[in-house]
Structures are given as C-alpha cells and as structure tokens.
PQR file of N, CA, C, O and H, with PARSE charges and radii, in Angstrom:
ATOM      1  N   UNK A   1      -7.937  13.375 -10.572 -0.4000 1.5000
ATOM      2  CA  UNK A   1      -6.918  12.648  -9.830 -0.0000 2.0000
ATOM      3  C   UNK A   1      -6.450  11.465 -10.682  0.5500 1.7000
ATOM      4  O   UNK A   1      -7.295  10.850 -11.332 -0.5500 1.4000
ATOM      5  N   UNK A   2      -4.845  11.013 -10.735 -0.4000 1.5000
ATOM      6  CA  UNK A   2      -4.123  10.159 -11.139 -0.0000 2.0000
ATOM      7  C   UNK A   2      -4.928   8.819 -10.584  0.5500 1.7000
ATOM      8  O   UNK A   2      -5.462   8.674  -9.484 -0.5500 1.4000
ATOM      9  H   UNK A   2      -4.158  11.512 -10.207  0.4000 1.0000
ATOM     10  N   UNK A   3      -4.836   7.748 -11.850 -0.4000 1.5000
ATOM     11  CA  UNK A   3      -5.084   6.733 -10.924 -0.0000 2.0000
ATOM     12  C   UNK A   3      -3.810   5.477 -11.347  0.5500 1.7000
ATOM     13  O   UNK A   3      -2.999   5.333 -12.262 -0.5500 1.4000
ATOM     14  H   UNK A   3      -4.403   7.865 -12.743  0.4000 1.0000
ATOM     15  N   UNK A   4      -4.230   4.659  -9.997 -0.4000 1.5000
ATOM     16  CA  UNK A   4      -2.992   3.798  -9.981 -0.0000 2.0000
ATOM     17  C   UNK A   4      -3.238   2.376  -9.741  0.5500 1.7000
ATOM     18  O   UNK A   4      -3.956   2.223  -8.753 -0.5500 1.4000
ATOM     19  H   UNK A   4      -4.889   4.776  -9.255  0.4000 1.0000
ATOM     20  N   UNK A   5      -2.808   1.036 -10.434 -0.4000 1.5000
ATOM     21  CA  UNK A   5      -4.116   0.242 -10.452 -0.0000 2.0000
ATOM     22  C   UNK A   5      -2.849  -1.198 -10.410  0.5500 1.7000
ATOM     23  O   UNK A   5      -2.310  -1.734 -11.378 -0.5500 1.4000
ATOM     24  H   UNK A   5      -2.225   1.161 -11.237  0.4000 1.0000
ATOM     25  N   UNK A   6      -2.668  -1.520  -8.880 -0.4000 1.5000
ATOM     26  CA  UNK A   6      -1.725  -2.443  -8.686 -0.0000 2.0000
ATOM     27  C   UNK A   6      -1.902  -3.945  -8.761  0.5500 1.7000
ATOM     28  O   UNK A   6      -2.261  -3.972  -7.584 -0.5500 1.4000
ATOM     29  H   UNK A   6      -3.106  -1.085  -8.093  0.4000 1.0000
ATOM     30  N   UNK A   7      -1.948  -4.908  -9.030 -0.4000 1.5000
ATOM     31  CA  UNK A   7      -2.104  -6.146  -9.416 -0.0000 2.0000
ATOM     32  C   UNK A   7      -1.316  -7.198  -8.299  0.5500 1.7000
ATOM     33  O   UNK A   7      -0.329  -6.575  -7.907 -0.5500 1.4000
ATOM     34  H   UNK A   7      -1.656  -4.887  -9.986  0.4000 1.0000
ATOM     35  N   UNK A   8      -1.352  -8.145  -7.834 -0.4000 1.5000
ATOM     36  CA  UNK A   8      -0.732  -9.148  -6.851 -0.0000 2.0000
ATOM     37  C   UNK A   8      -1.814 -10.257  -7.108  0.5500 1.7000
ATOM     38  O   UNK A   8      -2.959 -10.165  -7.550 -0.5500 1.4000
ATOM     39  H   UNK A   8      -2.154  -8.651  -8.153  0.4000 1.0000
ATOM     40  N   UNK A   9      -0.801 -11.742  -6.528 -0.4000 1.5000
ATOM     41  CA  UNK A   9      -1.669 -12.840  -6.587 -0.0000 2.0000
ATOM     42  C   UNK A   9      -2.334 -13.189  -5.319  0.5500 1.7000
ATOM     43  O   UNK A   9      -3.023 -14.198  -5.466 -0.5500 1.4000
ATOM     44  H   UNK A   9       0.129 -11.817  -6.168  0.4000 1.0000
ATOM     45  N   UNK A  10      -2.358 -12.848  -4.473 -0.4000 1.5000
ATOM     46  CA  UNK A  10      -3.175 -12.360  -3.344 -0.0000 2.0000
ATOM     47  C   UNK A  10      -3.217 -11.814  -2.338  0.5500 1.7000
ATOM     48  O   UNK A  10      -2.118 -12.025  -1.823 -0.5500 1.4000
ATOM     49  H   UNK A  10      -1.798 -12.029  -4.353  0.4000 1.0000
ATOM     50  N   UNK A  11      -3.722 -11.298  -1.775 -0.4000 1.5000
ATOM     51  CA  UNK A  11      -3.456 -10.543  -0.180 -0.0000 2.0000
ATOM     52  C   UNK A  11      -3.480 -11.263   1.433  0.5500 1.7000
ATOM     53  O   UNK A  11      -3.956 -10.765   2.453 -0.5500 1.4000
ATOM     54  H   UNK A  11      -4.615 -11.127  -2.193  0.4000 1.0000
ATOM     55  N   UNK A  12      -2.782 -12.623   1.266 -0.4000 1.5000
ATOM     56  CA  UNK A  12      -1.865 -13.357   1.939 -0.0000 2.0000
ATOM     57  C   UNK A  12      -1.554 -12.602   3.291  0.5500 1.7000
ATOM     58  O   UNK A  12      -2.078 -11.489   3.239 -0.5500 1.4000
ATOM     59  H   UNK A  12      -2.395 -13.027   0.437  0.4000 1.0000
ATOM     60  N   UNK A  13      -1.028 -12.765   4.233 -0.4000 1.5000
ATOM     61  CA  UNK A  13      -0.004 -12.437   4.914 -0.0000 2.0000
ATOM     62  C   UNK A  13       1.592 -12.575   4.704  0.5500 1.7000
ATOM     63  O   UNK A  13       2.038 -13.717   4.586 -0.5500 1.4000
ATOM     64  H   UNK A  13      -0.603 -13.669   4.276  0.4000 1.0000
ATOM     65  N   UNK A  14       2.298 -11.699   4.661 -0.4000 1.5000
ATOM     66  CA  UNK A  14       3.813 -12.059   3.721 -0.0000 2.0000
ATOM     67  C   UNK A  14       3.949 -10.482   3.739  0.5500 1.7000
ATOM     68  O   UNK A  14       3.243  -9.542   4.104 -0.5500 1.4000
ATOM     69  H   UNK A  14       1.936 -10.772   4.756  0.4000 1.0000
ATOM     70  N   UNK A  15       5.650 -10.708   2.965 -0.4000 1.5000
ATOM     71  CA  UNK A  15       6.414  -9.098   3.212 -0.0000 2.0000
ATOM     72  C   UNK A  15       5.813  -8.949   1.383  0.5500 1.7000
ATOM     73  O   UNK A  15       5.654  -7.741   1.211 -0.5500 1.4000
ATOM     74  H   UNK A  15       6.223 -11.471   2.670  0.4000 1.0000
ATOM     75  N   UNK A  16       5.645  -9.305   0.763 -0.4000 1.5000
ATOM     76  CA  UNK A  16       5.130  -8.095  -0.353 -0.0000 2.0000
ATOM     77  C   UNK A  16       3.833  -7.826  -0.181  0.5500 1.7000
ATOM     78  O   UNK A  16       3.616  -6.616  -0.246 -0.5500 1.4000
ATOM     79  H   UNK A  16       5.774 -10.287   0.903  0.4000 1.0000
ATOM     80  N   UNK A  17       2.729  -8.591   0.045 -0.4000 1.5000
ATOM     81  CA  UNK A  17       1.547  -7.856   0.596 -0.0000 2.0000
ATOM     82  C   UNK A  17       1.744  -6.511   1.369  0.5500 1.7000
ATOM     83  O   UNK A  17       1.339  -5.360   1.206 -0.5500 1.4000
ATOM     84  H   UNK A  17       2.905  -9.574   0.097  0.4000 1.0000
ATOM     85  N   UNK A  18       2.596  -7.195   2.345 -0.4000 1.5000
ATOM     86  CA  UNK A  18       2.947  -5.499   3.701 -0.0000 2.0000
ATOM     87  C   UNK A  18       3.550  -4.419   2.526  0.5500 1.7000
ATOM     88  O   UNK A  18       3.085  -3.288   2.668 -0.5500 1.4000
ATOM     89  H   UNK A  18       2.925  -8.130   2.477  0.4000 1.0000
ATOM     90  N   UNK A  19       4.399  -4.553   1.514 -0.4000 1.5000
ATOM     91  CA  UNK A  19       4.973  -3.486   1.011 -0.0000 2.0000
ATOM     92  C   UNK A  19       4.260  -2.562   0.249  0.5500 1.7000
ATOM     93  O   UNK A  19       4.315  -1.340   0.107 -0.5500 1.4000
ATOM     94  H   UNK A  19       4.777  -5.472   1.399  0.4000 1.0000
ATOM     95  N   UNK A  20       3.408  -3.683  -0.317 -0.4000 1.5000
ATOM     96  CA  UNK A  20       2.066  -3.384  -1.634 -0.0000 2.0000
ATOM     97  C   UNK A  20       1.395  -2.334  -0.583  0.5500 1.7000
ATOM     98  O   UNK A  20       1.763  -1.160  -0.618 -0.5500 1.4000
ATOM     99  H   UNK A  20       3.363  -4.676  -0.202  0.4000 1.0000
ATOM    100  N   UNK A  21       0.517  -2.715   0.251 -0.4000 1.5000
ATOM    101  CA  UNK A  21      -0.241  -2.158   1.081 -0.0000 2.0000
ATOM    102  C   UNK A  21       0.629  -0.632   1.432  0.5500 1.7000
ATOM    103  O   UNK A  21       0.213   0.468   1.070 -0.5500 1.4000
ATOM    104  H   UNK A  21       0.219  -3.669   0.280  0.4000 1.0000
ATOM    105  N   UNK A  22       1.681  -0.821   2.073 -0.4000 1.5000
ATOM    106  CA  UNK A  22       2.204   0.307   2.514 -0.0000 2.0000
ATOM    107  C   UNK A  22       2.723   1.131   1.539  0.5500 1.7000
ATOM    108  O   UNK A  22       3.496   2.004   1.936 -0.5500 1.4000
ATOM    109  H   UNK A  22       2.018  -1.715   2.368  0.4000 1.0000
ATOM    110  N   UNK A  23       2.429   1.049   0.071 -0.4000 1.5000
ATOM    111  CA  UNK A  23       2.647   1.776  -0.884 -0.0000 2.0000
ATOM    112  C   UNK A  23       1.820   2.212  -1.426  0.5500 1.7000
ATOM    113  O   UNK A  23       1.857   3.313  -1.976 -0.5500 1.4000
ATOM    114  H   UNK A  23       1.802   0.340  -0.251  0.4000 1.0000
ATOM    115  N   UNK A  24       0.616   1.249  -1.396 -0.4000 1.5000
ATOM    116  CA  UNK A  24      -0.392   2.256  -1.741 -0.0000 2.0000
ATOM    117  C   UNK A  24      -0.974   3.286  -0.612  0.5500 1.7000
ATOM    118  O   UNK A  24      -1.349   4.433  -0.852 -0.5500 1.4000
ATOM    119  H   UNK A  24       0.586   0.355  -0.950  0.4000 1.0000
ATOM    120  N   UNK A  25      -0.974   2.468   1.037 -0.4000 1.5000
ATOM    121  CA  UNK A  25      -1.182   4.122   1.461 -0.0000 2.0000
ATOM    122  C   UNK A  25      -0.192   5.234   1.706  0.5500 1.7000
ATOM    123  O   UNK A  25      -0.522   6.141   2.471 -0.5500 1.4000
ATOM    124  H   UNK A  25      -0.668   1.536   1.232  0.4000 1.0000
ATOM    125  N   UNK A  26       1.493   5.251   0.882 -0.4000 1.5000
ATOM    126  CA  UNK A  26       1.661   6.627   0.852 -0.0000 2.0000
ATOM    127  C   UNK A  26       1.232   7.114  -0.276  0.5500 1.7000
ATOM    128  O   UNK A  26       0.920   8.279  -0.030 -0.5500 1.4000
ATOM    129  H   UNK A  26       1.761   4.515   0.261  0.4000 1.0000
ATOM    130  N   UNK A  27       1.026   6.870  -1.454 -0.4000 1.5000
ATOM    131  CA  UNK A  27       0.522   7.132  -2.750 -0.0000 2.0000
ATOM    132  C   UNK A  27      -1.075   7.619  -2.862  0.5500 1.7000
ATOM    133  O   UNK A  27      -1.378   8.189  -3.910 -0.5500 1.4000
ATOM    134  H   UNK A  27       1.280   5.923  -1.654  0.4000 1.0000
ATOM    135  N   UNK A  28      -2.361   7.388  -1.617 -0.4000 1.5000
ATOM    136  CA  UNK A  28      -3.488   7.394  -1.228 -0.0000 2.0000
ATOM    137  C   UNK A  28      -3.689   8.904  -1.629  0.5500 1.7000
ATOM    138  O   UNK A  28      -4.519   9.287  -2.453 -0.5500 1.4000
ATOM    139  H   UNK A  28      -2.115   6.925  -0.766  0.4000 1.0000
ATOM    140  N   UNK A  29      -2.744   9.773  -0.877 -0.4000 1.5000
ATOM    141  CA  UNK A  29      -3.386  11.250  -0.950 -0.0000 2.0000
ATOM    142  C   UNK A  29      -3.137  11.785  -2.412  0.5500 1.7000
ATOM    143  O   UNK A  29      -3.851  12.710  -2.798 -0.5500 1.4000
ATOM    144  H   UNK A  29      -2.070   9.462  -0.208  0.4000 1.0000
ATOM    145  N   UNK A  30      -2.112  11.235  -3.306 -0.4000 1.5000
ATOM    146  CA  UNK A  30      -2.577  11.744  -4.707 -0.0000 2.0000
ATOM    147  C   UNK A  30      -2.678  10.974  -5.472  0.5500 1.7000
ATOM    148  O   UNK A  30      -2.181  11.425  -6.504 -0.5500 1.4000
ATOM    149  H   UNK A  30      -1.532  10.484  -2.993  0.4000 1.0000
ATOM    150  N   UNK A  31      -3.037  10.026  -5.619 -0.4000 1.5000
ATOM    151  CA  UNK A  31      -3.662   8.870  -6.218 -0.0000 2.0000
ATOM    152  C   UNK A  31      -4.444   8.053  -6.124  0.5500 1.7000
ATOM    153  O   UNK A  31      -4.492   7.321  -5.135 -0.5500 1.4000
ATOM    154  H   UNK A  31      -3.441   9.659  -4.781  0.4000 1.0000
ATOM    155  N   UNK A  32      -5.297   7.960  -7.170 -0.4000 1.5000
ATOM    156  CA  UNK A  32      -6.631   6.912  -6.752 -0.0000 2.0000
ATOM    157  C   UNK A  32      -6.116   5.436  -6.919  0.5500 1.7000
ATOM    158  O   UNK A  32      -6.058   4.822  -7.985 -0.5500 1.4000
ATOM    159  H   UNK A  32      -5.258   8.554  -7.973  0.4000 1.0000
ATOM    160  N   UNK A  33      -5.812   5.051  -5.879 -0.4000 1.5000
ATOM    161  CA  UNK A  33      -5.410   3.510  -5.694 -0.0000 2.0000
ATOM    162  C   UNK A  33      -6.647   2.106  -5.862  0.5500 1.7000
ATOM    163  O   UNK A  33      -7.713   1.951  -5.266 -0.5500 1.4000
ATOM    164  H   UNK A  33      -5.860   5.550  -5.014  0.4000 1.0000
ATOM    165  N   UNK A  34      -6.106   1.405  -6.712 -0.4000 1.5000
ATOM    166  CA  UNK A  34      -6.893   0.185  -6.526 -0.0000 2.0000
ATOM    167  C   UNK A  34      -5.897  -1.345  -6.826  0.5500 1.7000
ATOM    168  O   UNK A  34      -5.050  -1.360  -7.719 -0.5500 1.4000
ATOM    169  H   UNK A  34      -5.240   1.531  -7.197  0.4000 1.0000
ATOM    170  N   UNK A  35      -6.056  -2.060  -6.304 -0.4000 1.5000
ATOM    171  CA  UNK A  35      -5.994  -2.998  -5.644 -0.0000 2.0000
ATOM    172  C   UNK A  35      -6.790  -4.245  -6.151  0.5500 1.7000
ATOM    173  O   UNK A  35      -7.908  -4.467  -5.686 -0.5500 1.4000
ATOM    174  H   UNK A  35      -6.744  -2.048  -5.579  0.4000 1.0000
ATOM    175  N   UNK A  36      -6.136  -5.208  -7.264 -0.4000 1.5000
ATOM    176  CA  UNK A  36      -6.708  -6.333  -7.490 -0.0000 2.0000
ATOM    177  C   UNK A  36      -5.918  -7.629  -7.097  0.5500 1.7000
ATOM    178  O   UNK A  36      -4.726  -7.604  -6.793 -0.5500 1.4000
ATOM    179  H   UNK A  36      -5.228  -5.028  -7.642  0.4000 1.0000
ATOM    180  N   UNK A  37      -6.584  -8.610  -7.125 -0.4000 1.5000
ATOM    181  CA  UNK A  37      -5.763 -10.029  -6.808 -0.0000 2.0000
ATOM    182  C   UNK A  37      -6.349 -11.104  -7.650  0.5500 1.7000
ATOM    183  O   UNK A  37      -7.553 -11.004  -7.886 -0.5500 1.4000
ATOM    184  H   UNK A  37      -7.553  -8.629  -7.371  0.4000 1.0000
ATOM    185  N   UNK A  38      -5.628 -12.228  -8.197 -0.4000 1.5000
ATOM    186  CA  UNK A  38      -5.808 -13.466  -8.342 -0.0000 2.0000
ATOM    187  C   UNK A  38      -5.500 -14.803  -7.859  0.5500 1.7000
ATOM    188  O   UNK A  38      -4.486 -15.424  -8.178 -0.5500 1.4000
ATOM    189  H   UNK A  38      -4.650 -12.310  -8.006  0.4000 1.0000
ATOM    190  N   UNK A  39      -6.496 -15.263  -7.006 -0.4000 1.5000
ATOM    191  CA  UNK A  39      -6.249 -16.376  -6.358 -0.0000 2.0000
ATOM    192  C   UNK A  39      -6.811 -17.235  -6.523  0.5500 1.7000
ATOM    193  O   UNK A  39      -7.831 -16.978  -7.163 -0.5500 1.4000
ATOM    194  H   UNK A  39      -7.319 -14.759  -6.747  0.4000 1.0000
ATOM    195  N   UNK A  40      -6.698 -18.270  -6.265 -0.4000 1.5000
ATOM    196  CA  UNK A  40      -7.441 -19.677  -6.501 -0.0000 2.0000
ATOM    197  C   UNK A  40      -6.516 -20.771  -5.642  0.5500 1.7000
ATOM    198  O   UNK A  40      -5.299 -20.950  -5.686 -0.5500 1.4000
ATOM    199  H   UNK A  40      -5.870 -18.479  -5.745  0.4000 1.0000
ATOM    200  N   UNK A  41      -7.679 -21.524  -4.740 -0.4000 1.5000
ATOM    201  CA  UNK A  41      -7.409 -22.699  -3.922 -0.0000 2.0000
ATOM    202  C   UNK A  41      -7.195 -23.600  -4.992  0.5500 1.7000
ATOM    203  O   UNK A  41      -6.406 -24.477  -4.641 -0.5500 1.4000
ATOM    204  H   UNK A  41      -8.668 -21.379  -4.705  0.4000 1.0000
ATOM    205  N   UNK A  42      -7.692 -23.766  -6.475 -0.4000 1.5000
ATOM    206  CA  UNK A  42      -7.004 -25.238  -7.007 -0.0000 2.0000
ATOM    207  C   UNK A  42      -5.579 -24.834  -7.453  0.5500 1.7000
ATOM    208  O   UNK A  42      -5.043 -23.759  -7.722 -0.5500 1.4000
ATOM    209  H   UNK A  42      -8.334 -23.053  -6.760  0.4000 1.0000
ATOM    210  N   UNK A  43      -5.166 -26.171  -7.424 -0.4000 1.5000
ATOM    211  CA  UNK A  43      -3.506 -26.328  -8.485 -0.0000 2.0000
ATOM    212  C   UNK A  43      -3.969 -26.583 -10.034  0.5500 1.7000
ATOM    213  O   UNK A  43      -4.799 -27.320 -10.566 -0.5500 1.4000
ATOM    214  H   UNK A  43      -5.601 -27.044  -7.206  0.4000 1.0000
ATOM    215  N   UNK A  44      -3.058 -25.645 -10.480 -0.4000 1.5000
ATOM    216  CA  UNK A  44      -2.842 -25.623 -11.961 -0.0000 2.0000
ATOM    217  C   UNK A  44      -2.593 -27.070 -12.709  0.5500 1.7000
ATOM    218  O   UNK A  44      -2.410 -27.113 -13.925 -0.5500 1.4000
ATOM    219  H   UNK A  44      -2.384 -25.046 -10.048  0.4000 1.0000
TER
END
C-alpha cells in the first residue's frame, strides 16, 4: 500500500484542520495515511 505522509502546524480547531482530516479519510482506503504536526506554546 501507497503511503501518504501530510504535515500541518497543528490540529487546532479551524477549516484546514477539517479539510486535512477529511482528506485523509477519503484517501484512508488506499492509502496509508499519516499525520504529523508542529506546535509549540512559545513565541519565536
């Protein structure tokens, strides 16, 4: 199986989280989906 390996700065509540999410589960049944984030509570 294909894999597919999506990146975001975190999984928030917000419309690209919802899109991310809802793209990887139509992509689920032929693709091995994963799902990373980078977040951090300090300021740069």
């Amino acid at each position: 199986m294909k894999k597919i390996l999506f990146g975001i700065t975190n999984l928030s509540i917000g419309g690209a989280e919802r899109v991310l999410v809802d793209i990887a589960n139509k992509l689920s049944d032929d693709y091995e989906i994963d799902i990373f984030t980078i977040y951090s509570k300090r300021r740069i």
